[in-house]
C-alpha positions as CSV (number, residue, x, y, z in Angstrom):
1,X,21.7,303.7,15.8
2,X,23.5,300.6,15.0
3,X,22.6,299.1,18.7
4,X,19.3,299.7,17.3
5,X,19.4,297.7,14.1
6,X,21.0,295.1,16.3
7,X,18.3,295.0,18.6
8,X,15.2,294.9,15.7
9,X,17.4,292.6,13.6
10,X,17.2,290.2,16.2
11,X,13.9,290.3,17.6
12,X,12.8,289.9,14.3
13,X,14.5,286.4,13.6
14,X,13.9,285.3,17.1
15,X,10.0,286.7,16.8
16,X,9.9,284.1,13.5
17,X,11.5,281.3,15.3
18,X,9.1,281.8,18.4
19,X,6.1,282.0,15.2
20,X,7.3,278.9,14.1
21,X,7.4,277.1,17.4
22,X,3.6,278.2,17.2
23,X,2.6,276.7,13.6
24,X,4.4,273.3,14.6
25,X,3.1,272.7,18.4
26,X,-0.1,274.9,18.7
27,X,-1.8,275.2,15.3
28,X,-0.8,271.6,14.9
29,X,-3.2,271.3,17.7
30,X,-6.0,272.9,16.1
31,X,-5.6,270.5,13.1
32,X,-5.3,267.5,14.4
33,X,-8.8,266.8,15.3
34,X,-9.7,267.3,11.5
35,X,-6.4,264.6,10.3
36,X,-7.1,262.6,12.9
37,X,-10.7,262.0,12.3
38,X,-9.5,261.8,8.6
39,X,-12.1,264.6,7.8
40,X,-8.9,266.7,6.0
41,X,-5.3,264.8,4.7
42,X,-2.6,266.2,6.4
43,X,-1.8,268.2,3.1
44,X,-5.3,269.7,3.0
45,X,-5.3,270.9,7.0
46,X,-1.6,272.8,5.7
47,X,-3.8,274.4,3.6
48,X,-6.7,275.5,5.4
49,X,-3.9,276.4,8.0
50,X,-1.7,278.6,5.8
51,X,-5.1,280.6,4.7
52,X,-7.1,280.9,7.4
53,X,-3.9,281.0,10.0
54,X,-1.8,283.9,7.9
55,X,-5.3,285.9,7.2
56,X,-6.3,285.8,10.8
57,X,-2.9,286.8,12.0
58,X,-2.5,289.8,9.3
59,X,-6.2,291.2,9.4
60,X,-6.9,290.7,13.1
61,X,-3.9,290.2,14.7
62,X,-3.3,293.5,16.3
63,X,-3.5,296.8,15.7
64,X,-1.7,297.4,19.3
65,X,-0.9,294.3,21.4
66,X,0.4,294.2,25.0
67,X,3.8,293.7,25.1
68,X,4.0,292.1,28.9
69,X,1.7,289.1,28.5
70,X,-0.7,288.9,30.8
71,X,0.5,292.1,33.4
72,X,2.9,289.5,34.4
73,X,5.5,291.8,35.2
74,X,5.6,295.3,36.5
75,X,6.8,297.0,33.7
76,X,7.3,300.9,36.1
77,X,10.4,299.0,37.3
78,X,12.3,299.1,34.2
79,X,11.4,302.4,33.2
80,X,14.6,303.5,34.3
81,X,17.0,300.6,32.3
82,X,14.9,300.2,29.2
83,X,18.0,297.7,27.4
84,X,16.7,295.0,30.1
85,X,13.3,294.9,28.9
86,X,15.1,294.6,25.1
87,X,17.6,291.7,26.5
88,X,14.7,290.2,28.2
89,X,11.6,290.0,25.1
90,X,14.6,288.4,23.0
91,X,15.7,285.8,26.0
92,X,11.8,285.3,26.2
93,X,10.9,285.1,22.3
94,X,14.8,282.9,22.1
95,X,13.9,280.5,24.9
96,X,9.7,280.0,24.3
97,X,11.0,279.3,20.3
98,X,13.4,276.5,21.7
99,X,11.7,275.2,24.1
100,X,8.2,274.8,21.3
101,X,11.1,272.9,19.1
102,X,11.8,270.5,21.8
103,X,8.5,269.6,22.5
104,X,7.2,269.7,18.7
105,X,9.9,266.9,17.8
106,X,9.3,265.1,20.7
107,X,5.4,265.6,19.8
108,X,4.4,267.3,22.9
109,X,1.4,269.3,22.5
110,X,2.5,272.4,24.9
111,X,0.9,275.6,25.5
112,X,2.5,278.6,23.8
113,X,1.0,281.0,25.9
114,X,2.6,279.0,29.2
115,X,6.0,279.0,27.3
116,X,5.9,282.4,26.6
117,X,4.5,283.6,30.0
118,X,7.2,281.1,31.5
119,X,10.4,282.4,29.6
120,X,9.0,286.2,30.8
121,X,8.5,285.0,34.7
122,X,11.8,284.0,34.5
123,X,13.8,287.1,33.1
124,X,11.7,289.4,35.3
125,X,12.8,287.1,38.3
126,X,16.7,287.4,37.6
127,X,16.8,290.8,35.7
128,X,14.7,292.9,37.8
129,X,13.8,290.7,40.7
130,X,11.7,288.5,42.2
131,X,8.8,291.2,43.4
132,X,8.4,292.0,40.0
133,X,6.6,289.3,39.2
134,X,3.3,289.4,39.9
135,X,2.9,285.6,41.1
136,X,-1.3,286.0,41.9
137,X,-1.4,285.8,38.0
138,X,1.1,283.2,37.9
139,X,-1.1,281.1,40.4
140,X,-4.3,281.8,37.9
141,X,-2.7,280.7,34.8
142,X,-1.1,277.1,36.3
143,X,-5.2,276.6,37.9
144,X,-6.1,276.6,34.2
145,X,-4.2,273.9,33.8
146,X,-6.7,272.2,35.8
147,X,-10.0,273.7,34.7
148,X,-9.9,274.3,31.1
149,X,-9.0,270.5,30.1
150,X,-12.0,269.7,32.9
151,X,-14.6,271.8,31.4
152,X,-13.5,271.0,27.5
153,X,-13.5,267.0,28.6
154,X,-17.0,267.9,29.9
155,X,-18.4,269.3,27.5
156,X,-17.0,266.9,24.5
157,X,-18.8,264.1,27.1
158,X,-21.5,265.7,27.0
159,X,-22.3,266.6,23.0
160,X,-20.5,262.9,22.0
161,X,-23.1,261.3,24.3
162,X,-25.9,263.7,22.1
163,X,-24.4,262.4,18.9
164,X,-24.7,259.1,20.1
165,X,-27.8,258.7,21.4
166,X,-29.6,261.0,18.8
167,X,-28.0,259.6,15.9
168,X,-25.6,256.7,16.3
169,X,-27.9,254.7,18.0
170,X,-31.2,255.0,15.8
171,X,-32.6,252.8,13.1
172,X,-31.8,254.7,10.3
173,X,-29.0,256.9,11.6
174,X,-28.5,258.8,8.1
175,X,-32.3,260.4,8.5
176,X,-31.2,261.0,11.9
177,X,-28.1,263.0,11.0
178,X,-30.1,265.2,8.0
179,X,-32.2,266.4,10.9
180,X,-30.3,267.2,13.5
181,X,-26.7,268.0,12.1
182,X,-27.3,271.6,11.0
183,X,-28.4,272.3,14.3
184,X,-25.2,270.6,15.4
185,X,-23.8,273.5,12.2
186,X,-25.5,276.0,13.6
187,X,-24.1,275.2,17.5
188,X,-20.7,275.0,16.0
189,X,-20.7,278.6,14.2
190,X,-22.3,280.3,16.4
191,X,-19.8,279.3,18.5
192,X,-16.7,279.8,16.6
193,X,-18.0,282.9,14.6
194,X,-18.2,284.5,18.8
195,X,-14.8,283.1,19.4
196,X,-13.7,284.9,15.9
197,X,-15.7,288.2,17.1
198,X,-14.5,288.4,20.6
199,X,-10.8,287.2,20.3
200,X,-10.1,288.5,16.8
201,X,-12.0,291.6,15.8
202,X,-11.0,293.6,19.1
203,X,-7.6,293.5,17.7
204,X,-8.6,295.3,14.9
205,X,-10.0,298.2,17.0
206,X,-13.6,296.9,16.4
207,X,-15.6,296.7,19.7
208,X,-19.3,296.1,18.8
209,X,-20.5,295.4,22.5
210,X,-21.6,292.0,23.5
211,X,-24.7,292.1,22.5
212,X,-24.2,292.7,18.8
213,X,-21.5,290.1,18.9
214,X,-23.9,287.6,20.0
215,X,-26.6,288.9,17.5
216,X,-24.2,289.0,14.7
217,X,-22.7,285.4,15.4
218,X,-26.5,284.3,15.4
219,X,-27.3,285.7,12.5
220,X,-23.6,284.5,10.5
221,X,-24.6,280.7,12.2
222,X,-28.0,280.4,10.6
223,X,-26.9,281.3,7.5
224,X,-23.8,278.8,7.2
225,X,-26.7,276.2,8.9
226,X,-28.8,276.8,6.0
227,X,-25.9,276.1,3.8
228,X,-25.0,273.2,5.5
229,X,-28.1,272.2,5.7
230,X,-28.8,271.9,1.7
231,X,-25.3,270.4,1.4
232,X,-26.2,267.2,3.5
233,X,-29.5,266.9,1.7
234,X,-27.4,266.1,-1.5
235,X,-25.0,263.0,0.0
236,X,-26.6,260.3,-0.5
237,X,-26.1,256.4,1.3
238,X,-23.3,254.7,-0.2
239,X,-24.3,250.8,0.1
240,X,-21.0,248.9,-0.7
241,X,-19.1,251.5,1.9
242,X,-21.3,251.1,4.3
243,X,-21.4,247.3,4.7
244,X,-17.7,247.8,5.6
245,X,-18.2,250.2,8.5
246,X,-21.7,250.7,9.2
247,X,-21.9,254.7,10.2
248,X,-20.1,255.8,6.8
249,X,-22.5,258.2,5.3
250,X,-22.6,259.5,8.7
251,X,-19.5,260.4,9.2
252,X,-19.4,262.0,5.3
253,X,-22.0,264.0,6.9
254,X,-19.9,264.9,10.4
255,X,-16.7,265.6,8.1
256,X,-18.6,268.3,5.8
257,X,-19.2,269.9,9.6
258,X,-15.3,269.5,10.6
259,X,-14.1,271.6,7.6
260,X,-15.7,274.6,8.6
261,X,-15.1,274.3,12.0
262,X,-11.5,273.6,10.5
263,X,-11.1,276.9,8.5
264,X,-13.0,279.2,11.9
265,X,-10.8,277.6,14.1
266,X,-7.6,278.3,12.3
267,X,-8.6,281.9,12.1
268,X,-9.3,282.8,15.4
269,X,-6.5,281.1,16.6
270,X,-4.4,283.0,14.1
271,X,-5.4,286.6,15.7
272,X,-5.3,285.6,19.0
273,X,-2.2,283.4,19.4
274,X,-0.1,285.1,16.9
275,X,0.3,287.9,19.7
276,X,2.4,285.1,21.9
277,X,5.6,285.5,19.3
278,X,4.9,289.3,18.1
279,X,4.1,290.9,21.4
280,X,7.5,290.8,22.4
281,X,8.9,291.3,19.2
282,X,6.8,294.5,19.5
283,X,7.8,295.6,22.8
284,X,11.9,295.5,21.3
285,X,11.4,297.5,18.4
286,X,9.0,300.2,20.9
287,X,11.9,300.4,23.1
288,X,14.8,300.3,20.7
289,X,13.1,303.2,18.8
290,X,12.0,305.4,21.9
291,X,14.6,303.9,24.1
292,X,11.3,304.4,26.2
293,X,9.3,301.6,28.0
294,X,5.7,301.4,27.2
295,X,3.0,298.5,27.7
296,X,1.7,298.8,24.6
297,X,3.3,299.2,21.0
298,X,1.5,300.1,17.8
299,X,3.0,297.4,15.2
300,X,4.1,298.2,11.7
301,X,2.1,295.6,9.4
302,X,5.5,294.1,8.0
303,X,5.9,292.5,12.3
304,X,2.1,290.9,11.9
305,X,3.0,289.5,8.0
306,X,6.7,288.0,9.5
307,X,4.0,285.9,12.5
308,X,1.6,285.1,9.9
309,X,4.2,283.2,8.0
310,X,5.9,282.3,10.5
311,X,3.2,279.9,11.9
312,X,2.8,278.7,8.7
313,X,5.9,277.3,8.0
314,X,6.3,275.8,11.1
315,X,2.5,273.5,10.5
316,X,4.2,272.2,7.1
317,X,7.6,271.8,8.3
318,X,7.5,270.2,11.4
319,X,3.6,269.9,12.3
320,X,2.7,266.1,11.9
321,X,4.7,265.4,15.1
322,X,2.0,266.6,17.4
323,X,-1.2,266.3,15.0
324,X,0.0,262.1,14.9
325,X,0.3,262.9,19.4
326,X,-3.2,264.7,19.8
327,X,-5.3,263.4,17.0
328,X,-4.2,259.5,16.2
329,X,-2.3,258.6,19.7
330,X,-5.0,259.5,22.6
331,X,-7.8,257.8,21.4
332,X,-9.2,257.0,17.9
333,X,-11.2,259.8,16.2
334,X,-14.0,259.9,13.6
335,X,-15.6,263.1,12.0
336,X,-18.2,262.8,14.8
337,X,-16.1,262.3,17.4
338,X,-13.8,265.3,16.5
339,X,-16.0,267.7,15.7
340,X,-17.5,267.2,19.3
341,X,-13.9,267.6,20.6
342,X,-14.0,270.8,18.5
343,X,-16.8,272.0,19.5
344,X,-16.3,271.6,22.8
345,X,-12.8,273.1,22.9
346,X,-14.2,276.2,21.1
347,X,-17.3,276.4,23.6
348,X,-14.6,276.3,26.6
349,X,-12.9,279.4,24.8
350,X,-16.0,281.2,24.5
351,X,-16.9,280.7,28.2
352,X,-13.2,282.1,29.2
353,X,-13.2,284.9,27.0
354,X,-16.8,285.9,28.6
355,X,-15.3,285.1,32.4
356,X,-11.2,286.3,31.8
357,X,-10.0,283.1,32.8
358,X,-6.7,282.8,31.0
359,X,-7.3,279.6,29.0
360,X,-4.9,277.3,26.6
361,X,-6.1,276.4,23.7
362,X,-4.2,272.9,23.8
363,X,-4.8,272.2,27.1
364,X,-8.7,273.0,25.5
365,X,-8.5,270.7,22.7
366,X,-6.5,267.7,24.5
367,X,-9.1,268.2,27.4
368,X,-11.9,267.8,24.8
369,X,-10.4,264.8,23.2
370,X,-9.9,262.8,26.2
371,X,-13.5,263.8,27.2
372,X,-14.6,262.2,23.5
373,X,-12.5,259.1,24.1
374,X,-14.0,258.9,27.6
375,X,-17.7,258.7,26.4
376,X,-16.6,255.3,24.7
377,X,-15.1,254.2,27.9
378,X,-11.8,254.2,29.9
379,X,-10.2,251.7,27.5
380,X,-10.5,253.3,24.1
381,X,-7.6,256.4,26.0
382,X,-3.9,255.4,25.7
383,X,-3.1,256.7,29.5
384,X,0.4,256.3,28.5
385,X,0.7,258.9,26.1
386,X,-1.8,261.3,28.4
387,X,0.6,261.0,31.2
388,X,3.6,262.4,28.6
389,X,1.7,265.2,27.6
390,X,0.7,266.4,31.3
391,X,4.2,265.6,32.1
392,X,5.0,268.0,29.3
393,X,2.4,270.6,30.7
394,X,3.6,271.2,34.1
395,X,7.3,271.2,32.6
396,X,6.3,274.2,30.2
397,X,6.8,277.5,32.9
398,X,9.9,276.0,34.3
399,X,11.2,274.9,31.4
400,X,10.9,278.6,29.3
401,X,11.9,280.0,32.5
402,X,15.2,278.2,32.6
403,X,16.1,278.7,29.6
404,X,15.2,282.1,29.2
405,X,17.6,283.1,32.3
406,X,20.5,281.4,30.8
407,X,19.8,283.4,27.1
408,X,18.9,286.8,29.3
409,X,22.3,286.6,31.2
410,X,24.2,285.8,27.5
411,X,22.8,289.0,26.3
412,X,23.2,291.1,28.4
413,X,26.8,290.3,29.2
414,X,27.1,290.1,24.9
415,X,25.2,292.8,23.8
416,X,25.2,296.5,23.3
C-alpha cells in the first residue's frame, strides 16, 4: 500500500512538471502568432490560454487515454513485471518535463509529443529491450518532421499570397477586407471548430461520424462568420493611424479574426496535447492500483484538473521565452500575416487527423510561419534562428531518450 502511494505521489508531481513543460514550450507556441502579430498583449494570450487551455483539457481531455503513446512499445512484454512500466512512465513524464525546461529557457519551440514519445523509446529500449520498440512508428513520427512544417509553409504561402493579392494590393483595401474577411472567418472556423470536433470531442466518448462533424463545423462556421461579419462592418478608417502605416484598419480587421482563432486554438490543443503529460501519469496510477498492465486507463477527473493547470502555469511562468522565438524572432508578423500562419497550421492538423499522420503542432505552426515570412521573400526570415530551432527538433528523441534512461535506471535501483 505504501509502494503504492509512493508510486501515485510521484507520478502526480512529475505528470504537473511534464504539464508545465507543455504550457511554457507548446501552448507558448499556439500563442505566439496572436503576440507576435500584436493582435493579443502577452497578458491577454495568458488569459485566453488559462480559459480556453484548462476548459479544453478538463471537458475533453479524456475520458480514457492511451497510456503507451502512439503503440510505441509492446506493452504484452511487461505484463509479467508491471513495476517497470511504473519506473518507466515516471523516467518518461521526469525526463520529457526536463528536457521541455531546457528548451523553454533556451526558447526552443520543441515538440511535446517527440519528447514524450522520445523519453518512452528510450526506457522501452534499456528496460525491456530493444525489440520492444516498435521502430516502423518511430520512422513515421521523425518523417513528420519533414512533412508537416512542408505542408503548413505551403499552405500559409498560399492563403498570405490570397490576402495580398485580394486585399493588400487593391485601391481601397478596407472595402476589400469587409468583403472578403468573413469568408476568411468562416475558412478559419470551420477549420478549427473540425479540429475541436475531431481531436477533442472523441475524448469525451462523443463520436458523431465524419459526416456530422463536417456538417456541424459548417453550420458552427457560418454562424461565427455572420458575427464576424457585422463586427467588421462597425470599425471604421482611422485617418491619423493610417498615414503612419498605411494597412492599419486592415490589420484591426485581421486582429478581430486572430482572437477567435486564438481562444479555438487554445482549446483543442488543450484536449489533445494535455494527454502527452497525463497519459503516463495514467498508466502509473492503473498499474499501481491493479498492479496489472493495461493500454488504456480510465482517469479520475482530479488527474485531467492537475494537466489543466499545469499547462497553465507554465504559459505565465515561463512562456514568453518561446512566444519572443516563434512569433517576433523568425520573421515579423502582422494580424494578417499570423492569422494565415494560423490558419494554415490548423488546416495541416485537420488534414492529419483525416489521413493518421502523426503531426506536431509546433513543427505545424513554425512550418506555417516561415511559409508567411516566405511569401515576402527570403530576406524578411532570420535563417539563424530557424537553424536553432531544427537543430532543437532533431535533438528532441534523443535528448528525452537520454535522459529518461539515466532517471529509469535511478528508480528502479531506488525505488520500491
Amino acid at each position: 500500500m505504501e509502494a503504492e502511494i509512493v508510486y501515485v505521489v510521484l507520478a502526480a508531481l512529475f505528470g504537473v512538471f511534464m504539464a508545465w513543460g507543455i504550457g511554457a514550450n507548446d501552448v507558448a507556441n499556439a500563442m505566439a502568432t496572436s503576440v507576435g502579430s500584436k493582435a493579443l498583449t502577452i497578458r491577454q494570450a495568458i488569459l485566453v490560454a488559462a480559459v480556453f487551455e484548462f476548459l479544453g483539457a478538463v471537458l475533453a481531455g479524456g475520458e480514457v487515454t492511451s497510456t503507451i503513446r502512439k503503440g510505441i512499445v509492446d506493452t504484452d512484454l511487461l505484463s509479467g513485471s508491471p513495476e517497470l512500466l511504473i519506473y518507466g512512465m515516471l523516467a518518461s513524464l521526469l525526463s520529457a518535463g526536463t528536457w521541455l525546461l531546457i528548451a523553454s529557457r533556451r526558447g526552443w519551440p520543441v515538440s511535446t509529443t517527440h519528447t514524450i514519445v522520445g523519453a518512452i523509446v528510450g526506457f522501452a529500449a534499456i528496460g525491456i529491450g530493444i525489440d520492444a520498440v516498435q521502430w516502423g512508428q518511430v520512422g513515421t513520427i521523425v518523417m513528420s518532421w519533414v512533412v508537416s512544417p512542408l505542408t503548413a509553409g505551403f499552405i500559409a504561402f498560399l492563403i498570405y499570397n490570397s490576402v495580398q493579392r485580394l486585399i493588400l494590393s487593391q485601391d481601397d483595401p478596407l472595402a476589400q477586407a469587409k468583403r472578403y474577411v468573413p469568408v476568411y472567418i468562416f475558412l478559419a472556423a470551420f477549420t478549427i471548430v473540425l479540429v475541436t470536433i475531431v481531436k477533442g470531442l472523441k475524448h469525451v466518448g462523443l463520436d458523431i461520424g465524419l459526416t456530422n462533424s463536417y456538417m456541424l463545423a459548417i453550420g458552427i462556421a457560418a454562424a461565427i462568420a455572420i458575427v464576424g461579419a457585422i463586427a467588421i462592418q462597425r470599425i471604421k478608417p482611422d485617418r491619423k493611424a493610417e498615414k503612419k502605416a498605411h494597412f492599419h484598419t486592415v490589420e484591426r480587421v485581421f486582429a478581430v479574426l486572430m482572437v477567435v482563432t486564438a481562444c479555438s486554438m487554445a482549446f483543442a490543443h488543450g484536449s489533445n496535447d494535455v494527454a502527452n503529460a497525463i497519459g503516463p501519469l495514467a498508466a502509473v496510477i492503473s498499474v499501481a492500483r491493479s498492479g496489472i498492465v493495461g493500454a488504456q486507463s480510465p482517469l479520475p477527473i482530479w488527474v485531467l484538473v492537475l494537466g489543466g493547470t499545469g499547462i497553465v502555469v507554465g504559459l505565465a511562468t515561463f512562456g514568453k521565452h518561446v512566444i519572443a522565438t516563434v512569433g517576433r524572432k523568425i520573421t515579423q508578423l502582422t494580424p494578417s500575416r499570423g492569422f494565415a500562419a494560423e490558419l494554415a497550421a490548423a488546416t495541416t492538423i485537420v488534414i492529419a487527423s483525416g489521413t493518421g499522420i502523426p503531426v506536431s503542432t509546433t513543427h505545424t505552426l513554425v512550418g506555417a510561419v516561415l511559409g508567411v515570412g516566405l511569401a515576402r521573400g527570403i530576406e524578411a526570415i532570420d535563417l539563424r534562428v530557424v537553424g536553432r530551432i531544427f537543430v532543437s527538433w532533431v535533438v528532441t528523441i534523443p535528448a528525452g531518450a537520454f535522459l529518461s534512461i539515466i532517471f529509469f535506471l535511478i528508480f528502479k535501483s531506488i525505488l520500491p
